[in-house]
Backbone as CSV, one residue per row, in Angstrom:
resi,resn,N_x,N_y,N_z,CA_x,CA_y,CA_z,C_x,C_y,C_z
1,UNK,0.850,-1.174,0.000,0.000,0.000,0.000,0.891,1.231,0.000
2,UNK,0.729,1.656,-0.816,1.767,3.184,-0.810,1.092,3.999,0.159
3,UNK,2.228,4.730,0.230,2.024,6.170,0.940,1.654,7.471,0.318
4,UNK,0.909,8.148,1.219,0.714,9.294,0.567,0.785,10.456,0.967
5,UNK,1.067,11.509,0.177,1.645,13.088,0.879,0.198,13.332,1.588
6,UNK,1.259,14.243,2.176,0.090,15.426,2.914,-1.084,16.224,1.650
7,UNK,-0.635,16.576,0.580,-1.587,16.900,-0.241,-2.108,15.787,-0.926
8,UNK,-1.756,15.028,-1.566,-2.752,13.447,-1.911,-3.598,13.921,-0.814
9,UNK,-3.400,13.576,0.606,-4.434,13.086,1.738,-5.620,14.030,1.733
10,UNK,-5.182,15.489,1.428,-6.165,16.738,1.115,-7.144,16.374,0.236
11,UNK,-6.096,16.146,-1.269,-7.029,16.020,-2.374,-8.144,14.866,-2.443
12,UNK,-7.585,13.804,-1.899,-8.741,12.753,-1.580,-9.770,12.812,-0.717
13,UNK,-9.384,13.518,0.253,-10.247,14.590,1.071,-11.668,14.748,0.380
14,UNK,-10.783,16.009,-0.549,-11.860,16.832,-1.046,-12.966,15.750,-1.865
15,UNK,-12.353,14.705,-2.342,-12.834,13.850,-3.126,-14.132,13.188,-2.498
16,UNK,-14.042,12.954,-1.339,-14.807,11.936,0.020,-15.517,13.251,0.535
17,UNK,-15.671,14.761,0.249,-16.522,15.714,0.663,-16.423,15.588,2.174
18,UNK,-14.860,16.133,2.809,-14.235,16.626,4.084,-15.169,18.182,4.101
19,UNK,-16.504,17.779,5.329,-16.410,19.661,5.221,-16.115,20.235,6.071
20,UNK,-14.567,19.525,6.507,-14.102,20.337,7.611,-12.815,20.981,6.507
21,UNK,-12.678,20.884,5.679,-11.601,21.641,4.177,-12.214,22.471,3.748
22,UNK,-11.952,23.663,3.665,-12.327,25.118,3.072,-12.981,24.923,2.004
23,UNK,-12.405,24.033,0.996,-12.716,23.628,0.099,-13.927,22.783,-0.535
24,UNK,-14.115,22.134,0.532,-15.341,20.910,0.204,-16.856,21.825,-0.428
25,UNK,-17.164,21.030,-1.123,-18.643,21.577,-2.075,-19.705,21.512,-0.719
26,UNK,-19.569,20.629,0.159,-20.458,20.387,1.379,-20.742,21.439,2.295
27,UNK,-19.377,22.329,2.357,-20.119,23.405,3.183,-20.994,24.375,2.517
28,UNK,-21.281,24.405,1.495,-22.422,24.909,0.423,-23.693,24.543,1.026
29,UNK,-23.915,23.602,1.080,-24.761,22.740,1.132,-25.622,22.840,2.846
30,UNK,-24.207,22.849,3.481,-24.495,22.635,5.145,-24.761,24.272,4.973
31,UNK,-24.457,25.451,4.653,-24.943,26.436,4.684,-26.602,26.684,3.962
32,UNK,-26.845,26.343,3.139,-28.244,25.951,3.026,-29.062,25.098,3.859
33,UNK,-28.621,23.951,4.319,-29.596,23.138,5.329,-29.377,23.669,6.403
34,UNK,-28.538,24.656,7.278,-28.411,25.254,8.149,-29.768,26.973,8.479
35,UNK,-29.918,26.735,7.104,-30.786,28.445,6.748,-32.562,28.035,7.794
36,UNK,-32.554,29.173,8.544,-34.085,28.175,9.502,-35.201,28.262,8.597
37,UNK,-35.226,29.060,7.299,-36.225,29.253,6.559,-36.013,27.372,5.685
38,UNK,-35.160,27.244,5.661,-34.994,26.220,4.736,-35.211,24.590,5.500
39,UNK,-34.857,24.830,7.100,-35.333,23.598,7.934,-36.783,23.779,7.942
40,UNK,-37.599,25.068,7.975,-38.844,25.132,8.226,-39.789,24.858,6.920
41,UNK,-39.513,24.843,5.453,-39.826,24.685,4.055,-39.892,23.110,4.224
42,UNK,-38.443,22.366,4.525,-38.380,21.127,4.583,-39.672,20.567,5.298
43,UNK,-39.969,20.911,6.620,-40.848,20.186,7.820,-41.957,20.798,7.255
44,UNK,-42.453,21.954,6.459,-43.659,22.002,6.474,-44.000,21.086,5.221
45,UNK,-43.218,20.556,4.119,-43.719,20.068,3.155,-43.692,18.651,3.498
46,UNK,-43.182,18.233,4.569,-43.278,16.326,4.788,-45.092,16.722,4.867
47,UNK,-45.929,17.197,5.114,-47.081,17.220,5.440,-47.602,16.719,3.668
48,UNK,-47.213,16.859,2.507,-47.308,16.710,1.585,-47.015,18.102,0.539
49,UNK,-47.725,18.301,-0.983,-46.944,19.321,-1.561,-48.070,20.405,-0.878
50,UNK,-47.318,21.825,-1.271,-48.367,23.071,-0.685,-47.792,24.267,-1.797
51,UNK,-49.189,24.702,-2.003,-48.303,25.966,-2.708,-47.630,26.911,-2.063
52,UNK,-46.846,27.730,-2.577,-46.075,28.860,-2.189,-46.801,30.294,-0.978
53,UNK,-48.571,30.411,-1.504,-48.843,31.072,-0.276,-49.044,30.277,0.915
54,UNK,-49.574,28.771,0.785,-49.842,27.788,1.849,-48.721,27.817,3.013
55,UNK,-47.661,28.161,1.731,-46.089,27.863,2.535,-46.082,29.190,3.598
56,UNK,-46.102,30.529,2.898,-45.903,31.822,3.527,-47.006,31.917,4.522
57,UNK,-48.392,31.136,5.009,-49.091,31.419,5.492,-48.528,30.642,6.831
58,UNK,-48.202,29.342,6.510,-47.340,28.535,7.459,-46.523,28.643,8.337
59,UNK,-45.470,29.277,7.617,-44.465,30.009,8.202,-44.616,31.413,8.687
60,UNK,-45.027,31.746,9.780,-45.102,32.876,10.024,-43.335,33.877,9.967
61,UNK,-43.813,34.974,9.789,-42.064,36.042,9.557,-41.728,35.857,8.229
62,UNK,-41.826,34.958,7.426,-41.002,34.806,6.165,-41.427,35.693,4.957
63,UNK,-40.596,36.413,4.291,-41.487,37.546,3.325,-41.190,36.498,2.273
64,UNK,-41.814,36.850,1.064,-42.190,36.457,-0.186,-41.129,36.533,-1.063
65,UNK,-40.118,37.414,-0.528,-38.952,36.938,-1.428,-37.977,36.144,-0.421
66,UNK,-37.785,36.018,0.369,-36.761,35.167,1.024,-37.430,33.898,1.050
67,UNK,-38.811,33.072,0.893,-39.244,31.818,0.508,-39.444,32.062,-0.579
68,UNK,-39.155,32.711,-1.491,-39.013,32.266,-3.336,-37.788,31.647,-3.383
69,UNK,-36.538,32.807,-2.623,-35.123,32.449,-2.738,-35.049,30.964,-2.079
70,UNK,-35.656,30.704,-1.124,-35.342,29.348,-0.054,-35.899,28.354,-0.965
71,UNK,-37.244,28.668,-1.654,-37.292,26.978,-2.442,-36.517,26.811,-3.816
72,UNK,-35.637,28.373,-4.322,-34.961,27.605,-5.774,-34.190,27.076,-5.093
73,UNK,-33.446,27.434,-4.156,-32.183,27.025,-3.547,-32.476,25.282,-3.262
74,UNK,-33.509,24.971,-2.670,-33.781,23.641,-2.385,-34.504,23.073,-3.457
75,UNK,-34.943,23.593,-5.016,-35.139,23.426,-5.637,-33.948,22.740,-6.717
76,UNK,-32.986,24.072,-6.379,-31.807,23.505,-6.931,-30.349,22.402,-6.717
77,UNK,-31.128,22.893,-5.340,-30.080,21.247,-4.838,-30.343,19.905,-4.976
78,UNK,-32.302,19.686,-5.359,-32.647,18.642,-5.630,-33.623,17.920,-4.067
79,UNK,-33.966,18.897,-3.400,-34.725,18.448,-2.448,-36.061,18.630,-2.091
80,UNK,-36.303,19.527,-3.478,-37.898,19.358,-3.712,-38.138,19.810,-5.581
81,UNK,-39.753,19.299,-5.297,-39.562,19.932,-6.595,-41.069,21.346,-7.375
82,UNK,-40.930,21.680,-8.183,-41.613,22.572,-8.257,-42.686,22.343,-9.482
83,UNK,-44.352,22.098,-9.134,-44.735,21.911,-10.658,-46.072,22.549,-10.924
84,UNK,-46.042,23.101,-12.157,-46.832,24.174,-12.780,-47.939,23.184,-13.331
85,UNK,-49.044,24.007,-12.918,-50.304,23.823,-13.535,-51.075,24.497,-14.318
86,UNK,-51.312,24.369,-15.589,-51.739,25.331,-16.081,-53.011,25.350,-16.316
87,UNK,-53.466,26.757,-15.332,-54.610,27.231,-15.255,-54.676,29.030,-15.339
88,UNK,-55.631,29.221,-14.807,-55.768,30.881,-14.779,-56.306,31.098,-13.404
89,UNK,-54.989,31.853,-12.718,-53.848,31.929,-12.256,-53.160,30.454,-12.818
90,UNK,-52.155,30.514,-12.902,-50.971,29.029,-12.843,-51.005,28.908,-11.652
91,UNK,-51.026,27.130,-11.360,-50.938,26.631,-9.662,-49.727,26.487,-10.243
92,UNK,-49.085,26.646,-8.642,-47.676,26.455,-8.733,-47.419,25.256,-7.314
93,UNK,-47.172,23.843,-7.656,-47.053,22.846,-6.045,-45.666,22.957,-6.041
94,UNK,-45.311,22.776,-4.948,-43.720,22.515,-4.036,-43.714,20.950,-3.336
95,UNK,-42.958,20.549,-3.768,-43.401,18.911,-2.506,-41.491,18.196,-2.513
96,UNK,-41.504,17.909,-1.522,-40.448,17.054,-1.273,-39.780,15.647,-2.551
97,UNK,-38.978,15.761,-2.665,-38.447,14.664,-3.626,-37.499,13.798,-2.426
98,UNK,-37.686,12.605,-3.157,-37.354,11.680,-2.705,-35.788,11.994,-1.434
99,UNK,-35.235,12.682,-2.421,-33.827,13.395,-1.366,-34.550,14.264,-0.325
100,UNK,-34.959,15.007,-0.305,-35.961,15.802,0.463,-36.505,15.265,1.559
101,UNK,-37.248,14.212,1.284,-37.800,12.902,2.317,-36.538,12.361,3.430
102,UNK,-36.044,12.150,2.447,-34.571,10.984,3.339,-33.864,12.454,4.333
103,UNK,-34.224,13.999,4.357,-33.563,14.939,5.089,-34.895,15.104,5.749
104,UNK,-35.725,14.999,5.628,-36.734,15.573,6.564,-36.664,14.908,7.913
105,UNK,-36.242,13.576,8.191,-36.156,13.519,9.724,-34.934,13.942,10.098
106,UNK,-33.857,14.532,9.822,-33.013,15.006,10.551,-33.321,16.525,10.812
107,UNK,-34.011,17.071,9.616,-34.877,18.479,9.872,-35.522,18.590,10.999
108,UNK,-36.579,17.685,10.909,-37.237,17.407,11.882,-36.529,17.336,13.602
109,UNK,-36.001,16.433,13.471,-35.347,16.195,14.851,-34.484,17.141,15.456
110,UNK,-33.982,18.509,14.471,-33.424,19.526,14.827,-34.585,20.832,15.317
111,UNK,-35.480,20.356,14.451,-36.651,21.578,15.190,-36.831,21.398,16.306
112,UNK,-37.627,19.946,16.223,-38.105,19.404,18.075,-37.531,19.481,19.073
113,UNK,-35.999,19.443,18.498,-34.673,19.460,19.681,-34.812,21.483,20.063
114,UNK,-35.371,21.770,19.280,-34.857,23.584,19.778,-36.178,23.982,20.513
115,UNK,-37.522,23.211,20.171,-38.428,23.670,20.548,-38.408,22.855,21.904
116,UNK,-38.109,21.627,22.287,-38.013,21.295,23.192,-37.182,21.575,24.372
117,UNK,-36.126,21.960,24.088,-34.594,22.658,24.682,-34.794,24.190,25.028
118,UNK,-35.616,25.076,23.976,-35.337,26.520,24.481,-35.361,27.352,25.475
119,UNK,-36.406,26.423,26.858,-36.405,27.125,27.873,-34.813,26.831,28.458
120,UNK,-34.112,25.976,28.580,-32.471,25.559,29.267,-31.731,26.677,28.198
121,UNK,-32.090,26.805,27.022,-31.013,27.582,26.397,-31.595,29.514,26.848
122,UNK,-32.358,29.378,26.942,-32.894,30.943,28.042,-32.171,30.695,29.118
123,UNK,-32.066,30.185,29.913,-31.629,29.986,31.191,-29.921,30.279,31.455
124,UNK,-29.333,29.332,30.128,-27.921,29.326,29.791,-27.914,30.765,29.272
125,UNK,-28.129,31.438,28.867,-28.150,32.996,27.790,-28.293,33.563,29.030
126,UNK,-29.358,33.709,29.981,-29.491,34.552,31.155,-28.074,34.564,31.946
127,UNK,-27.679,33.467,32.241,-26.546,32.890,33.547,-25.438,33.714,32.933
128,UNK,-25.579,33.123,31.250,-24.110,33.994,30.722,-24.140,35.593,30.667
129,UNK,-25.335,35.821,30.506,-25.203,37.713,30.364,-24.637,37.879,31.539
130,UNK,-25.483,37.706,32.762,-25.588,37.675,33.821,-23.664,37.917,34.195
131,UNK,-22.980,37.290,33.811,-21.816,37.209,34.435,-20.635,38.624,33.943
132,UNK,-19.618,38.403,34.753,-19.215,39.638,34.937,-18.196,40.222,33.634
């Protein structure tokens, strides 16, 4: 088995999507699934597809252009998809794709964890202001 440099070990790295390397395409990615508009798009569409006001009505705070921007983005990564109906108005559905599905319970389990947790993380935020 050969050996390999310190840069081989990088470049294969990058290859295996290290996103602890500046470099990796993954922190792209983890910066999008990190966005709360984009955990909250995810969890509201496991419910099935919804249109775009269903979505904004859902989500309370979110304006109409920052959930246009949040579903190309997850549009374009391939975690939902978007489909036109043609009528008068055009329906426009949003629904989870199969990749979409396979992220929704970790979505999930990150909401429940904050909604369940936030009174200890008040508490921790208080203790820390609190100090000198």
């Amino acid at each position: 088995m050969a050996t390999m440099t310190a840069a081989q070990r990088r470049d294969q790295a990058k290859r295996d999507y290290d996103a602890f390397l500046a470099g990796c395409p993954t922190r792209e990615l983890l910066s999008t699934l990190t966005n709360k508009w984009a955990a909250l798009v995810i969890a509201a569409l496991a419910d099935g597809p919804q249109r775009h006001s269903e979505l904004a009505r859902r989500i309370a705070g979110v304006s109409q252009k920052m959930l246009t921007q949040t579903l190309r983005t997850l549009e374009r990564d391939g975690l939902l998809t978007r489909t036109v109906t043609a009528s008068v108005p055009a329906r426009v559905d949003y629904a989870l794709t199969p990749l979409g599905h396979d992220l929704f319970p970790v979505m999930v389990a990150i909401k429940t964890w904050a909604e369940t947790h936030m009174d200890r993380v008040f508490e921790a935020r208080a203790q820390f202001d609190e100090r000198p």
